[in-house]
C-alpha positions as CSV (number, residue, x, y, z in Angstrom):
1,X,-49.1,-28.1,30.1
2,X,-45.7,-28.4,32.2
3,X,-44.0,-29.7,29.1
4,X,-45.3,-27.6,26.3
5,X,-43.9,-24.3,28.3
6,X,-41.5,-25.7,28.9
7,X,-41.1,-26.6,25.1
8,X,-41.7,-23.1,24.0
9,X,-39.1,-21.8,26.8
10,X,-36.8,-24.0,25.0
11,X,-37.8,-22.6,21.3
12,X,-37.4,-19.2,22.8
13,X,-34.2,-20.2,23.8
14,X,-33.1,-21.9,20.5
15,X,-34.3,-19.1,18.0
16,X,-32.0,-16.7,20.8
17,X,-29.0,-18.6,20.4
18,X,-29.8,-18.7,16.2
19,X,-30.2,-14.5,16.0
20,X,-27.3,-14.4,18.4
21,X,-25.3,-16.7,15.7
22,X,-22.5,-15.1,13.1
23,X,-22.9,-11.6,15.1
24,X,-19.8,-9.7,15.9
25,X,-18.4,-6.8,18.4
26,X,-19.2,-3.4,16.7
27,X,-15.8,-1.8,17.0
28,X,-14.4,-5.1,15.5
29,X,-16.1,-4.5,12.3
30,X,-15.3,-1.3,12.1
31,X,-11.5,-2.3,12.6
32,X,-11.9,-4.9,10.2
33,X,-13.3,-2.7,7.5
34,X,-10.6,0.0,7.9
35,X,-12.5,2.6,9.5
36,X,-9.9,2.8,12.2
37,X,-8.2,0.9,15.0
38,X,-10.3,-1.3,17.6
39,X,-9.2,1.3,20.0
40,X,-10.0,4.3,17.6
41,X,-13.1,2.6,16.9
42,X,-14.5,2.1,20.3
43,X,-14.4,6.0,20.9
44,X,-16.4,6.7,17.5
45,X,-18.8,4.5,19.3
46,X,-19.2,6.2,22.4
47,X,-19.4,9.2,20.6
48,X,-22.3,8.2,19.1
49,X,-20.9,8.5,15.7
50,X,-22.2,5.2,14.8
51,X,-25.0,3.9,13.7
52,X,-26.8,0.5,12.7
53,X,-29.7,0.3,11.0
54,X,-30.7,3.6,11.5
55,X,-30.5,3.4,15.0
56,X,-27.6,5.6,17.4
57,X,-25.2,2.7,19.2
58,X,-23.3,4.0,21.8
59,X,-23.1,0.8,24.0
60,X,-19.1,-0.8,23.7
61,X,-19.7,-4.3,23.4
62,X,-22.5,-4.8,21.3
63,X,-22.8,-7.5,18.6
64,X,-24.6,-6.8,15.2
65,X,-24.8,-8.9,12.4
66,X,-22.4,-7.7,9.7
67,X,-25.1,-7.6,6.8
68,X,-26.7,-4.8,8.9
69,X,-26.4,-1.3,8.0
70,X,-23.4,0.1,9.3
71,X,-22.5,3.9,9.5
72,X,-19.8,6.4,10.9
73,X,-21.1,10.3,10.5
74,X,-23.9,9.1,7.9
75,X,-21.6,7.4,5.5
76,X,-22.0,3.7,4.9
77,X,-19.2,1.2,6.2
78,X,-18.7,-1.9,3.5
79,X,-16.5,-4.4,3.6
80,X,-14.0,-3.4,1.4
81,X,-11.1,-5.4,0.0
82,X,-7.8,-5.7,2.3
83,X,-4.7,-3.9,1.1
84,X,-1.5,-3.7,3.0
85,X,1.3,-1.3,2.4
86,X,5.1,-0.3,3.3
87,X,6.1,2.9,4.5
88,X,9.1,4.3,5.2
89,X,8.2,7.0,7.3
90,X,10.4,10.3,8.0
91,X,11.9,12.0,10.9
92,X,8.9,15.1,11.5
93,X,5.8,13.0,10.5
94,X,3.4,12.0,13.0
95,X,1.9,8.5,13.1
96,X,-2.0,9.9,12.3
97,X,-4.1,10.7,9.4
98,X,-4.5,14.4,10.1
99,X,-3.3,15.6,13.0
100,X,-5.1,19.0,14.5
101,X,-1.6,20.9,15.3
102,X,-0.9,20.6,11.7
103,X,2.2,18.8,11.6
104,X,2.9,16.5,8.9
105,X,1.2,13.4,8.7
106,X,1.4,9.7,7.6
107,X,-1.9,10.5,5.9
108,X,-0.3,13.3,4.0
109,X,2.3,11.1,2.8
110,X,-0.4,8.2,1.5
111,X,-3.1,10.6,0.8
112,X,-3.5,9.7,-2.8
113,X,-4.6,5.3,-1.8
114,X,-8.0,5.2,-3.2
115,X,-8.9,3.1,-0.3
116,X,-9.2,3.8,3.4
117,X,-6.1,2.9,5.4
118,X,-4.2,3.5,8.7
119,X,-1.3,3.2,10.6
120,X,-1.0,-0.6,12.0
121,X,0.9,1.1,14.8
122,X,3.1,4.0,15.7
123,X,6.3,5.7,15.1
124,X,6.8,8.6,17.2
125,X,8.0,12.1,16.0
126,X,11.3,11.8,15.7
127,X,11.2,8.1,14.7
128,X,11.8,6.9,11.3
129,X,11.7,3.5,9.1
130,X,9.0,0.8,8.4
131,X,5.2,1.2,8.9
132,X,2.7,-0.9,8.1
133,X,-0.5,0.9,6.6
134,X,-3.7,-1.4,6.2
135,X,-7.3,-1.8,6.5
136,X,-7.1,-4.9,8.0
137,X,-8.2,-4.6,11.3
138,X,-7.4,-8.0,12.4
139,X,-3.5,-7.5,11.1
140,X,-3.3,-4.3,13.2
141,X,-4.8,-5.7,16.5
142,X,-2.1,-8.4,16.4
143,X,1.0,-6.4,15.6
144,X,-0.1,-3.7,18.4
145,X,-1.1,-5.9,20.9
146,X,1.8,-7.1,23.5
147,X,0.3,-9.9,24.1
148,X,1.1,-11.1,20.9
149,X,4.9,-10.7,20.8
150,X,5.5,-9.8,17.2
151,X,9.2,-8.9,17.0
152,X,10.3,-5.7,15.5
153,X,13.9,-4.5,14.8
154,X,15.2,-0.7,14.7
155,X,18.6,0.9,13.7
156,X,19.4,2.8,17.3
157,X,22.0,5.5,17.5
158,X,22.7,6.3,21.3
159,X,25.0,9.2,22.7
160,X,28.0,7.9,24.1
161,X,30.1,4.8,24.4
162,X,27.8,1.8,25.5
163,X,29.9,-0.4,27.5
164,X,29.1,-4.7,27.5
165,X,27.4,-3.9,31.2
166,X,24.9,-1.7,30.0
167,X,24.1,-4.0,27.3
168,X,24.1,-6.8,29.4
169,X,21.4,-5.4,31.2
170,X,19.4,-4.4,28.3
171,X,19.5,-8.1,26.9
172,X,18.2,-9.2,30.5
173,X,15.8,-6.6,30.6
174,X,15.4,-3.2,32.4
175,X,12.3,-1.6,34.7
176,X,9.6,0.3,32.9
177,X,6.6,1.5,34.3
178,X,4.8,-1.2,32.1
179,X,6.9,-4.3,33.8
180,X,10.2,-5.6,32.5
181,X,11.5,-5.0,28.8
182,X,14.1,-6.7,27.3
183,X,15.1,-7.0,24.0
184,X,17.6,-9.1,21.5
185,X,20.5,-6.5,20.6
186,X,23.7,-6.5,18.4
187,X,26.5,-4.1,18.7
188,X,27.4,-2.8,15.6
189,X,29.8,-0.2,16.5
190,X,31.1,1.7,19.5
191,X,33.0,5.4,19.3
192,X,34.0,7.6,22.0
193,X,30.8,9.5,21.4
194,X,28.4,7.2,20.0
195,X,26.8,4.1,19.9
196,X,25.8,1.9,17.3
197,X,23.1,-0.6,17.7
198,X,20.4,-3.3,16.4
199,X,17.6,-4.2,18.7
200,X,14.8,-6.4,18.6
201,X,12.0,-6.0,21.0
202,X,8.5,-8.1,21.1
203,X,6.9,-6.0,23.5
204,X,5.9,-3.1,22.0
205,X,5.4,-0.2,25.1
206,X,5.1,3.6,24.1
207,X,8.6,4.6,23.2
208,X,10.0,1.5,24.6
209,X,13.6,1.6,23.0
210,X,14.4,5.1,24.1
211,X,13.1,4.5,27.5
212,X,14.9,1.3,27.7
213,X,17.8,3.1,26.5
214,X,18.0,5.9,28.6
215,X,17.3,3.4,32.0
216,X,21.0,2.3,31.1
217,X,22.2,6.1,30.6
218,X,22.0,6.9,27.0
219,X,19.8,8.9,25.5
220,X,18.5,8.2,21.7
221,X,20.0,10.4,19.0
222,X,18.7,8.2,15.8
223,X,15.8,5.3,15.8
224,X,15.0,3.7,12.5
225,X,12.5,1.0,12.6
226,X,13.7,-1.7,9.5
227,X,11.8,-4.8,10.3
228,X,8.2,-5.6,11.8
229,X,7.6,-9.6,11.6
230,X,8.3,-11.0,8.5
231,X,8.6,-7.6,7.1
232,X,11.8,-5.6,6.2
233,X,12.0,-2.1,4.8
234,X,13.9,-2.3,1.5
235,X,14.2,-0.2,-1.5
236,X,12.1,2.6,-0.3
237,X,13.7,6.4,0.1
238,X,12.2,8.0,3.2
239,X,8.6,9.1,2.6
240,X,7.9,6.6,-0.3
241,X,5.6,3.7,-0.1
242,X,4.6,0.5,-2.0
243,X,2.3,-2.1,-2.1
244,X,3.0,-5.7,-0.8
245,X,3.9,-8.7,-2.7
246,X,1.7,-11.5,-2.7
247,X,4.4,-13.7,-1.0
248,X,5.2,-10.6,2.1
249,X,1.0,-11.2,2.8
250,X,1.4,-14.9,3.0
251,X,4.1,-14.4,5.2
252,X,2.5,-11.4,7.4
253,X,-0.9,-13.6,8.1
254,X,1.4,-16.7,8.9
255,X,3.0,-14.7,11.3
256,X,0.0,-13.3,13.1
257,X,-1.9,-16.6,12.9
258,X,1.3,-18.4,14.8
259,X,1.7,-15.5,17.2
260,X,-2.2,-15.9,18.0
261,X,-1.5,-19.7,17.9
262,X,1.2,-18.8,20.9
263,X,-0.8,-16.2,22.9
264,X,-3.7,-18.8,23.2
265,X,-1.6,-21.6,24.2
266,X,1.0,-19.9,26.4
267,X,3.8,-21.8,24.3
């Protein structure tokens, strides 16, 4: 009697561990079918937006397989085929799909894409140059996330003449509220007024290069994003877009699958 309960405690077990199999964090597949970002995502869930199988889900966290059915406001979520694009976003447009205030946004400017996209980061405001627009979800999590340390490059105009100290202490890094920031930079020219500048940072914090800039005295007058990864924004007049070549997503994915490869081992 002792063995077969404890045989059908044991088949319990085993057909738990087989539903549990091939599941998945909700707000993951949401992400990874271009509903929004994991972050976006996890708030449609808590506002009980969401629903699978017919039922409400509110609880962050939970796993569901992904041939269930999956929907945000009533409307089905399939997985639909990944596209990535290039933007080259202008000074004025905000980095959101609609934005409530009714400025201009990225959404305005890629409105037309039959298929569901967003941002794969941010550009603030007055910020300008490269942004990635996707419904990859697992491409976005990776070039957002710090941990990962994808580089990206901007054009920086500053006010006034940067001398080598002040870039010295960029390159070693200066005090945010987030930690340390550092970042990879290249004067490109220096005037009694103004200074020109390429940096590269990996880090990624909310308005990082202006902040960074301004902890050494000078305050931003021009920030044009031109490289992200593997990427580089060419060819494109500001508010145009265009779909990537089938060598820049080989190179994207290579990029994110060694920056994982890094953030799991440290090295």
């Amino acid at each position: 009697m002792r063995a077969r309960g404890a045989w059908r405690s044991c088949g319990r077990s085993f057909r738990g561990t087989l539903e549990g199999m091939g599941k998945e964090r909700l707000h993951k597949i949401l992400s990874g079918r271009g509903v929004a970002s994991r972050r976006a995502c996890e708030k449609l869930i808590a506002a009980g937006r969401v629903t699978v199988d017919g039922e409400v889900v509110r609880r962050l966290g939970t796993k569901v397989a992904p041939e269930a059915d999956i929907r945000v406001d009533g409307e089905s979520v399939a997985q639909p085929r990944k596209v990535y694009y290039i933007l080259n976003k202008p000074r004025g447009v905000v980095t959101t799909l609609k934005d409530e205030s009714d400025r201009k946004s990225v959404g305005e400017l890629v409105g037309r894409l039959r298929n569901r996209v967003y941002p794969a980061g941010r550009l603030d405001q007055d910020s300008e140059g490269l942004l990635l627009v996707t419904n990859d979800g697992w491409i976005t999590n990776v070039l957002t996330h710090p941990r990962y340390e994808i580089e990206k490059t901007y054009s920086v105009k500053v006010r006034g003449r940067m001398s080598d100290e002040a870039v010295a202490k960029l390159t070693s890094g200066v005090r945010l509220r987030e930690g340390r920031a550092a970042a990879k930079v290249r004067v490109l020219n220096r005037s009694r007024d103004t200074t020109s500048l390429l940096m590269t940072i990996s880090t990624g914090y909310n308005r990082q290069i202006r902040r960074m800039c301004a902890a050494v005295g000078h305050n931003v007058a021009r920030l044009k994003r031109t490289a992200i990864g593997p990427l580089r924004l060419k060819g494109l007049s500001r508010g145009e877009f265009r779909r990537l070549k089938a060598d820049e997503v080989a190179a994207l994915k290579k990029a994110v699958r060694r920056a994982e490869r890094r953030a799991e081992t440290g090295s």
